[in-house]
C-alpha positions as CSV (number, residue, x, y, z in Angstrom):
1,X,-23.6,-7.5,-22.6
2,X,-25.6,-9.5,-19.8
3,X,-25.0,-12.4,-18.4
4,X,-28.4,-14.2,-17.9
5,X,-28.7,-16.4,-15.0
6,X,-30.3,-19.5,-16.9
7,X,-27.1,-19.2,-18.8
8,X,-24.6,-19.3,-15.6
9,X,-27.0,-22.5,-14.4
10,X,-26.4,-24.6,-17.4
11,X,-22.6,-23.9,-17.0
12,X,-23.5,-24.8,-13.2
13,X,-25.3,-28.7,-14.4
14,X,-22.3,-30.7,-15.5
15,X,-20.5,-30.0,-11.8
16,X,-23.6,-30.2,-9.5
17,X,-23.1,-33.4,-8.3
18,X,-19.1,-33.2,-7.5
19,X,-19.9,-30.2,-5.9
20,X,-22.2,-31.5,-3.6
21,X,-20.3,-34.6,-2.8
22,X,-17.0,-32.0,-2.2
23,X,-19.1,-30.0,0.0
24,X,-21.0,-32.8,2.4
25,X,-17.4,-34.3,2.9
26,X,-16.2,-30.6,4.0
27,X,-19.0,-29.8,5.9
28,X,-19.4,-32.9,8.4
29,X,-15.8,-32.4,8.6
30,X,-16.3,-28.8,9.6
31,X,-18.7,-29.2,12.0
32,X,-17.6,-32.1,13.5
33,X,-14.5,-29.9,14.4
34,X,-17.1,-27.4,15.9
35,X,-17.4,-25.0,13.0
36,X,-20.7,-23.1,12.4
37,X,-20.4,-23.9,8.2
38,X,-23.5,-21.8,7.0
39,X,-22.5,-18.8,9.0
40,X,-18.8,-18.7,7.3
41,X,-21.4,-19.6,4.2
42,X,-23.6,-16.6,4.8
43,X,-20.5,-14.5,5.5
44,X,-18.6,-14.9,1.9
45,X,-22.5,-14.1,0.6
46,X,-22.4,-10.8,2.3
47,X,-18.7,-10.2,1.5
48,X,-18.5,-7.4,-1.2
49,X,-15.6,-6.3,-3.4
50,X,-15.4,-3.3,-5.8
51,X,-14.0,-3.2,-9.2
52,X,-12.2,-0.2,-10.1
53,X,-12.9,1.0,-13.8
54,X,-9.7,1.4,-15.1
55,X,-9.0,-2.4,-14.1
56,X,-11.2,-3.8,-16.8
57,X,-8.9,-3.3,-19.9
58,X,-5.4,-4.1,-20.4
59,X,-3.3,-3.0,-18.3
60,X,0.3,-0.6,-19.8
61,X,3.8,-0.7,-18.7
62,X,6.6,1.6,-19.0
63,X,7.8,0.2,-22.5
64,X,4.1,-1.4,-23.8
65,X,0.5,-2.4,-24.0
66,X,-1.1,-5.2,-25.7
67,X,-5.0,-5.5,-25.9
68,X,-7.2,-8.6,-25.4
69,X,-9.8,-7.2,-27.9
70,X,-13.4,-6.5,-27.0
71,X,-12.2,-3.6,-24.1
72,X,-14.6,-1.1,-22.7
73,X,-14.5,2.3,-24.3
74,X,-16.9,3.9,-22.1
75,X,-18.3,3.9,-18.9
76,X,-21.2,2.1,-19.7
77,X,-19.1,-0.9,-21.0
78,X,-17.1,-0.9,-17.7
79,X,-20.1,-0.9,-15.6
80,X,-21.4,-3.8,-17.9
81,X,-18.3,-5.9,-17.5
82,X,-18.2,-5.4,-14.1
83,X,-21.7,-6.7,-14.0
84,X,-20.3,-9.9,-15.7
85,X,-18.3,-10.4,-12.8
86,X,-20.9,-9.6,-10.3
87,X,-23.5,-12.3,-12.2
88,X,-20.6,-14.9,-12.5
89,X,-19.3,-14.8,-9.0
90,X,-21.7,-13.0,-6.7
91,X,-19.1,-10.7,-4.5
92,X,-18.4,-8.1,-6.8
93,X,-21.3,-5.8,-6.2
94,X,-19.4,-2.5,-7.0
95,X,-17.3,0.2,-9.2
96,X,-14.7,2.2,-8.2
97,X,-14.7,5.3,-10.1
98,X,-11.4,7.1,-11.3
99,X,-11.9,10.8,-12.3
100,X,-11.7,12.3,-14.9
101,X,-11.3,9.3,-16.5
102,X,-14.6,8.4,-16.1
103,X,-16.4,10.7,-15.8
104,X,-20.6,10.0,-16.5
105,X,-22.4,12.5,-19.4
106,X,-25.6,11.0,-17.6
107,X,-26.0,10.5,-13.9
108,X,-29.4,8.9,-13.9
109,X,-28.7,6.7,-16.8
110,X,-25.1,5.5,-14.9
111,X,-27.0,5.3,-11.9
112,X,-29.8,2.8,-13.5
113,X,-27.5,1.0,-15.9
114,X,-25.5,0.2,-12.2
115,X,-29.0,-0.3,-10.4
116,X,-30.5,-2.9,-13.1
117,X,-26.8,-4.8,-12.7
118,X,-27.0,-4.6,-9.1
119,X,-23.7,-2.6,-9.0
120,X,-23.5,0.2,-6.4
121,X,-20.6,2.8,-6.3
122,X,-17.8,2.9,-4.4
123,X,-15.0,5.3,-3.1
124,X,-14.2,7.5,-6.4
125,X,-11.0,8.6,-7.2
126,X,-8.8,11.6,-7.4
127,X,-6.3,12.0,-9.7
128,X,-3.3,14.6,-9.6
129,X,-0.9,12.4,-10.5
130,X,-1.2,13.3,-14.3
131,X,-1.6,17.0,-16.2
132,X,-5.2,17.0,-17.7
133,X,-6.1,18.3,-20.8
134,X,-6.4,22.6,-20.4
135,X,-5.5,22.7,-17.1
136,X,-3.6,25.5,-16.3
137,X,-1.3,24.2,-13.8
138,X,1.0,21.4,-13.7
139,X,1.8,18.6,-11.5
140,X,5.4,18.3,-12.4
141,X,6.3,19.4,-8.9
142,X,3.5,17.9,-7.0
143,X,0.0,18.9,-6.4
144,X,-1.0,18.7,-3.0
145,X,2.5,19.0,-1.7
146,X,3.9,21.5,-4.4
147,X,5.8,24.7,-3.7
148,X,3.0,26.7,-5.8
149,X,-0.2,27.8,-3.7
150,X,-2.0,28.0,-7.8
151,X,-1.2,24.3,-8.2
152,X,-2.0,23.4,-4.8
153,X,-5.4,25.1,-5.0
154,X,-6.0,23.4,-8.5
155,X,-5.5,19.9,-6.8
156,X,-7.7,20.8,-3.9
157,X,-10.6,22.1,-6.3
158,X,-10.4,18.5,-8.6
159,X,-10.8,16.8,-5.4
160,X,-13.9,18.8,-4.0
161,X,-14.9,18.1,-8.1
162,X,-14.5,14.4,-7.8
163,X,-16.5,14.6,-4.4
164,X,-19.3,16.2,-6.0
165,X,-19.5,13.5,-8.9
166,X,-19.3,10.9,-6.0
167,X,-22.4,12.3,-4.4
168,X,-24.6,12.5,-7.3
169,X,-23.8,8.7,-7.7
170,X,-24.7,7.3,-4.6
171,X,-20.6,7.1,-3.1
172,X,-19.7,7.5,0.2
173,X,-15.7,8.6,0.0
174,X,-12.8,9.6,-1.4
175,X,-9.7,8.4,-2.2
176,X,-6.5,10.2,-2.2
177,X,-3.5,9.2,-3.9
178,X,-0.3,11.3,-4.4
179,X,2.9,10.5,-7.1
180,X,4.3,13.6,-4.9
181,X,7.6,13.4,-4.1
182,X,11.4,14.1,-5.3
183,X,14.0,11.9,-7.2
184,X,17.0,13.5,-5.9
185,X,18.4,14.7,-2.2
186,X,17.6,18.8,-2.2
187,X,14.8,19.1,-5.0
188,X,12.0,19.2,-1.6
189,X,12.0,20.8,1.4
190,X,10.6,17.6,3.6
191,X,8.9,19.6,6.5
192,X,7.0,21.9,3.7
193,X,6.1,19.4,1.5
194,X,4.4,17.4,4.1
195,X,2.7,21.0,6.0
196,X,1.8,21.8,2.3
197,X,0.1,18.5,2.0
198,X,-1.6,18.5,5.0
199,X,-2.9,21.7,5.1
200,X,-4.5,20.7,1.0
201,X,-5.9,17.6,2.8
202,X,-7.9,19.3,5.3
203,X,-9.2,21.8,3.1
204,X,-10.4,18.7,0.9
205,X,-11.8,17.7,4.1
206,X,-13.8,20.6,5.0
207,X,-16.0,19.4,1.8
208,X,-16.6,16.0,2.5
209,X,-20.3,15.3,3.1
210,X,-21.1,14.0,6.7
211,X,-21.6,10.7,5.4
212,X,-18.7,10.7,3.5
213,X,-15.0,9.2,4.5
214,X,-11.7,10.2,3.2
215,X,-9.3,7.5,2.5
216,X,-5.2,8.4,2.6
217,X,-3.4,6.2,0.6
218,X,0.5,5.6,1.0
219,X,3.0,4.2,-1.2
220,X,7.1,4.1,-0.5
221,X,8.1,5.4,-4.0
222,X,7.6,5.7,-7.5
223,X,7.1,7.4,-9.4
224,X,9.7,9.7,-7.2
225,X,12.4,7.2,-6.0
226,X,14.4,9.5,-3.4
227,X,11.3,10.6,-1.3
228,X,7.4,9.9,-1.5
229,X,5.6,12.6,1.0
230,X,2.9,10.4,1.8
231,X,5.6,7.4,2.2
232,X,4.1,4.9,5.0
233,X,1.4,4.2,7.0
234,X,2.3,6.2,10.2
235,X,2.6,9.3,7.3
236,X,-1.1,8.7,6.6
237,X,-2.0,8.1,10.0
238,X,-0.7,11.1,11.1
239,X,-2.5,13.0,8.0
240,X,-5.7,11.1,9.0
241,X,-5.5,12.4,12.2
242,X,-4.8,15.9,11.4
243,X,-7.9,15.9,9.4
244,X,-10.6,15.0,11.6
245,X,-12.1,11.3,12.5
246,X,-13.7,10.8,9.2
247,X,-10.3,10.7,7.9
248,X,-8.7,7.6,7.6
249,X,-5.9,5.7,6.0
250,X,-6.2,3.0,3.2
251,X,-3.7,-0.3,3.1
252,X,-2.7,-0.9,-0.5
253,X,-0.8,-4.5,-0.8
254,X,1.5,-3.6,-3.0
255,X,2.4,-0.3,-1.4
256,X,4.9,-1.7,0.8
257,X,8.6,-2.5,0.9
258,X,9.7,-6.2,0.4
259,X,9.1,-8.4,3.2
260,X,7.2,-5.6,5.7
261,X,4.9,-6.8,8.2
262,X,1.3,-5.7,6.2
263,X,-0.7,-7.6,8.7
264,X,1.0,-6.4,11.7
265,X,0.0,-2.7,9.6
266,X,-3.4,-3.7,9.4
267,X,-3.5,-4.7,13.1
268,X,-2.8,-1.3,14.6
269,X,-4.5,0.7,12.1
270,X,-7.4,-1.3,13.6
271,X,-6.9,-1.1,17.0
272,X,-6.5,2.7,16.3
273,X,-10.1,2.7,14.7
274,X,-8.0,4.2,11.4
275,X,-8.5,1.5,8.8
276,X,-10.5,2.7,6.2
277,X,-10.0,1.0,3.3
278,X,-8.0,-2.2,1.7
279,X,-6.9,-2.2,-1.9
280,X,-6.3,-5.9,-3.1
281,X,-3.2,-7.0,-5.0
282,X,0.1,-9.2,-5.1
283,X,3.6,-8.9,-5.9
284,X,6.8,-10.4,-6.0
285,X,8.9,-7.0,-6.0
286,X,7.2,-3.6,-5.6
287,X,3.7,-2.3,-6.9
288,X,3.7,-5.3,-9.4
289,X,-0.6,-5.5,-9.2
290,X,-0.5,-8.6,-9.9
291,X,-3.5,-11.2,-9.3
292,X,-4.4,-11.1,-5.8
293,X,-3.0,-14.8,-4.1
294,X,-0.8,-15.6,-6.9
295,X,3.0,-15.1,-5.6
296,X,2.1,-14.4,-1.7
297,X,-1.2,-16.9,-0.5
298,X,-0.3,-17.4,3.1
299,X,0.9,-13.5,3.9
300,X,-3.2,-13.0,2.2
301,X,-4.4,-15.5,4.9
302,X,-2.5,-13.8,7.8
303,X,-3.6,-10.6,6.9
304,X,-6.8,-11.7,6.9
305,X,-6.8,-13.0,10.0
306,X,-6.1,-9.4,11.5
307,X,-8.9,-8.1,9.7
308,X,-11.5,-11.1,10.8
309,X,-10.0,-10.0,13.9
310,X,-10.0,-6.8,14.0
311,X,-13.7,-7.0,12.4
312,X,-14.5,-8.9,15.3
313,X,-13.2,-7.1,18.1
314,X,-12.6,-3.6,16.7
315,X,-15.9,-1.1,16.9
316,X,-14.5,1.6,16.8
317,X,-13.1,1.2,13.5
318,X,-15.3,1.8,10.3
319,X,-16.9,-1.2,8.0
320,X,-14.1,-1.4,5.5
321,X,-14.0,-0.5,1.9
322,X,-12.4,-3.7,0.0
323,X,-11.4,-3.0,-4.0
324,X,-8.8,-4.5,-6.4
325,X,-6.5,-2.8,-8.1
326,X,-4.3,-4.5,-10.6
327,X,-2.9,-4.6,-14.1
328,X,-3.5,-6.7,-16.7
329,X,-0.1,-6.9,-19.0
330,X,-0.5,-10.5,-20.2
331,X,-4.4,-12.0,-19.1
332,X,-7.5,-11.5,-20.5
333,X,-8.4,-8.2,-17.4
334,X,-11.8,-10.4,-16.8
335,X,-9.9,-14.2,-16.1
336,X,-7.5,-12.0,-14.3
337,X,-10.0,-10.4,-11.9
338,X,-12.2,-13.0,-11.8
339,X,-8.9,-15.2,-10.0
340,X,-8.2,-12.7,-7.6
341,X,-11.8,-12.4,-6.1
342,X,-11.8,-16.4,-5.9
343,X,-8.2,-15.6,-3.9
344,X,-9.6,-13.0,-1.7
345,X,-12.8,-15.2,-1.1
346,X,-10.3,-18.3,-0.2
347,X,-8.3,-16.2,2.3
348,X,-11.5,-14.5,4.0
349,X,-12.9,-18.2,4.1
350,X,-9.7,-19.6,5.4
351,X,-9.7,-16.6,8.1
352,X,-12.9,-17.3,9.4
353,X,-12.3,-21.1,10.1
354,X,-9.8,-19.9,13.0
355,X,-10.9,-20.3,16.5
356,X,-10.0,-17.3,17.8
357,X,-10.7,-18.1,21.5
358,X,-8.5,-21.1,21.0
359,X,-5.7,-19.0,19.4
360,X,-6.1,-16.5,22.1
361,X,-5.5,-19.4,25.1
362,X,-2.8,-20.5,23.0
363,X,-0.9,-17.3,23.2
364,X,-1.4,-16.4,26.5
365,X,0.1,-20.0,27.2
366,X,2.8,-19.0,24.9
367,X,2.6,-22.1,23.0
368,X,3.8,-21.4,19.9
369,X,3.9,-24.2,18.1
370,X,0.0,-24.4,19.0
371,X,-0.6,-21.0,17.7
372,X,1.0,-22.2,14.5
373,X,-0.7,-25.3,13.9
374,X,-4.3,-23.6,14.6
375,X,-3.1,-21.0,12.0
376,X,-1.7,-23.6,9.6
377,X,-4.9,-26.4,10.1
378,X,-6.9,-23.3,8.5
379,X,-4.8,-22.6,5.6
380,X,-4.4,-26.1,4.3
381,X,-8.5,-26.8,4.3
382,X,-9.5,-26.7,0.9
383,X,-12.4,-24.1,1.4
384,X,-13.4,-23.9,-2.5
385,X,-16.9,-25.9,-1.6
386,X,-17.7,-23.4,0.6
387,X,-17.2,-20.8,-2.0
388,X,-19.1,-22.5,-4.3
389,X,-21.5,-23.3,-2.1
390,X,-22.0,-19.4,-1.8
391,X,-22.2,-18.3,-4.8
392,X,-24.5,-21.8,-5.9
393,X,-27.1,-19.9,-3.5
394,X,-26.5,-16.5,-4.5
395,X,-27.3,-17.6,-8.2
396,X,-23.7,-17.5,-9.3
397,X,-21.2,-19.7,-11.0
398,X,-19.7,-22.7,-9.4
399,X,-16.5,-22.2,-11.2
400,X,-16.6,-18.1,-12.3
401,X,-13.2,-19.1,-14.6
402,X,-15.4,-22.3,-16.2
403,X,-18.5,-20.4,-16.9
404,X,-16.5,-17.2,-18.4
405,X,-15.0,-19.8,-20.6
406,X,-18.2,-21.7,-21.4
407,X,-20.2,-18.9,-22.1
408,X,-17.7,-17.5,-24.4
409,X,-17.6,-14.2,-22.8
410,X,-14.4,-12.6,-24.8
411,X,-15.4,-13.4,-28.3
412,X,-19.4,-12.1,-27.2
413,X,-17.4,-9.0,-26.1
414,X,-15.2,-8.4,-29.3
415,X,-18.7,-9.3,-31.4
416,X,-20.2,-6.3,-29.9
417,X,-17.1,-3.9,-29.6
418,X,-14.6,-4.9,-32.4
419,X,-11.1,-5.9,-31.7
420,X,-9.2,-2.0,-31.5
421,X,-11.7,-0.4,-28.6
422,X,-9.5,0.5,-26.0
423,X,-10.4,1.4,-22.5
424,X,-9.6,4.9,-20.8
425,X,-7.3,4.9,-17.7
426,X,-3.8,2.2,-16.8
């Protein structure tokens, strides 16, 4: 399925005319506050985020999974609802890839399918956090950490196989996630588990393309609950270092103990020039994935205030590779996604309206009820008419949500697929 643009425009006609009275009123209020309104405008245009492709059908738990009907079976399908959410909102101009799980029979028809959608292709993923069908080796133990050089050496090869299906696509890097660990004090050796792992890590390095990136991903625990090798973001700091200065580590929002300081994360990693890639979630307990902005808004605004920042004043570290990853237990996967890139939109929009010169005087005068009232006047600006205002441009929806709803997306979807297709992956 396509969604035509004629089609997003009549959606668009019935809200024209509030839009533009919303947005005049924000505007001269913008800029009579000093704020250049079409480059934040021209910014959230340019703004990009990928979809990963095992995000577009329902998402599982431990104990169930229910499906919203009309899911993608293939990869074509993903990479056709993911155009959906490109044509409907304008900033979601990518797939993330996870392999094997989907992996293309046809390169140059994948490639054109993505092209004619205006979908490019991200990071692609590894995956040695599951036994695949005939392999010979298990990960029960671990895979890049694991006590066996066999398994070890089968982890490394899937991920200089996953960079090879990357390249013929068009991405530019690699992400690594491990489920190594140990559930109970004893079962690892911590020193050899982590020399074990870095020593698999820059052997997956030493195939990288020059072009190419390697993103380290960290997580505290689960599915191993006494010890996670790759635990924290200093661990995969210290791995991206060993590696080599395309190595870098990658900031998941929900791989994080309650309450830590992400922003403070983001910061340093920064600073360091070691930020490499943002995954895009929210949570009220642990790795929930739940829609990005919808239990923590203002810790999304702060941390996107380090990253404008660090965007800003940060050179030396690499453009940054954004993607979502959640689960979809109980919304229709497309609503779902299509709320979180409104929320990561918001925040970025919000970020931008800061006056960084002002904030900086501010705390070198250590004023700090000044820094929080520049901090808090940019939060509480309703920023939606700039967003629409975007996308209006762009040839997108003014509401993505409305126009998914008007154009009866779902029921087209199950039309075409049936009601039992169920898509490969979480």
């Amino acid at each position: 399925m396509k969604v035509e643009e004629q089609n997003i425009q009549d959606s668009n006609k019935n809200n024209l005319e509030s839009h533009k009275n919303h947005f005049d009123f924000l505007s001269n209020s913008l800029t009579n506050n000093g704020v250049d309104v079409n480059t934040i405008i021209n910014k959230l245009k340019d703004f990009q985020v990928a979809i990963p492709s095992w995000a577009l059908g329902a998402g599982g738990t431990r104990f169930g999974r229910f499906s919203f009907y009309g899911e993608p079976s293939s990869l074509e399908q993903k990479i056709e609802d993911v155009g959906i959410l490109h044509a409907l909102t304008k900033t979601a101009g990518a797939v993330s890839l996870h392999i094997p799980w989907d992996v293309p029979e046809d390169y140059k028809a994948i490639k054109e399918l993505g092209s004619s959608l205006d979908i490019k292709f991200d990071a692609v993923n590894s995956n040695t956090f599951q036994d695949q069908k005939n392999a010979k080796e298990s990960y029960r133990y671990g895979s890049l950490s694991n006590t066996s050089e066999a398994v070890r050496q089968q982890a490394i090869q899937h991920n200089l196989d996953v960079i090879n299906i990357g390249d013929k696509l068009g991405s530019k890097s690699l992400t690594v996630w491990l489920a190594d660990g140990s559930c109970f004090p004893g079962q690892n050796n911590f020193q050899n588990a982590f020399q074990h792992t870095e020593n698999s890590l820059k052997d997956i390095y030493k195939g990288l393309p020059n072009d190419w990136s390697m993103l380290i991903e960290y997580k505290p625990y689960e599915p191993n609950f006494y010890s996670t090798v790759i635990q924290d973001w200093g661990t995969s700091y210290m791995l991206a270092n060993a590696c080599g200065n395309k190595a870098y580590s990658l900031v998941d929002l929900g791989h994080h103990l309650p309450n830590s300081n992400i922003e403070q994360i983001v910061s340093i990693l920064m600073l360091k020039g070691k930020l490499g890639g943002f995954h895009f979630n929210d949570s009220k307990y642990g790795d929930d994935d739940l829609t990005v902005g919808s239990i923590k808004p203002y810790a999304l605004f702060l941390i996107f205030n380090e990253l404008v920042y660090g965007m800003q004043n940060n050179p030396q570290n690499p453009d940054l590779a954004w993607m979502i990853d959640a689960s979809h237990n109980v919304k229709d996967p497309l609503e779902d996604l299509l709320q979180s890139l409104e929320a990561i939109q918001e925040a970025y929009a919000k970020a931008l309206l800061i006056d960084q010169n002002q904030l900086k005087a501010a705390q070198l005068n250590n004023d700090v009820v000044e820094c929080q009232e520049i901090l808090q006047y940019a939060y509480r600006t309703d920023v939606r008419p700039l967003l629409e205002k975007a996308r209006l441009e762009l040839g997108g929806a003014l509401s993505p949500i409305n126009a998914y709803r008007y154009l009866d997306i779902r029921n087209q979807l199950i039309k075409e697929r049936g009601k039992h297709t169920v898509a490969t992956g979480l």
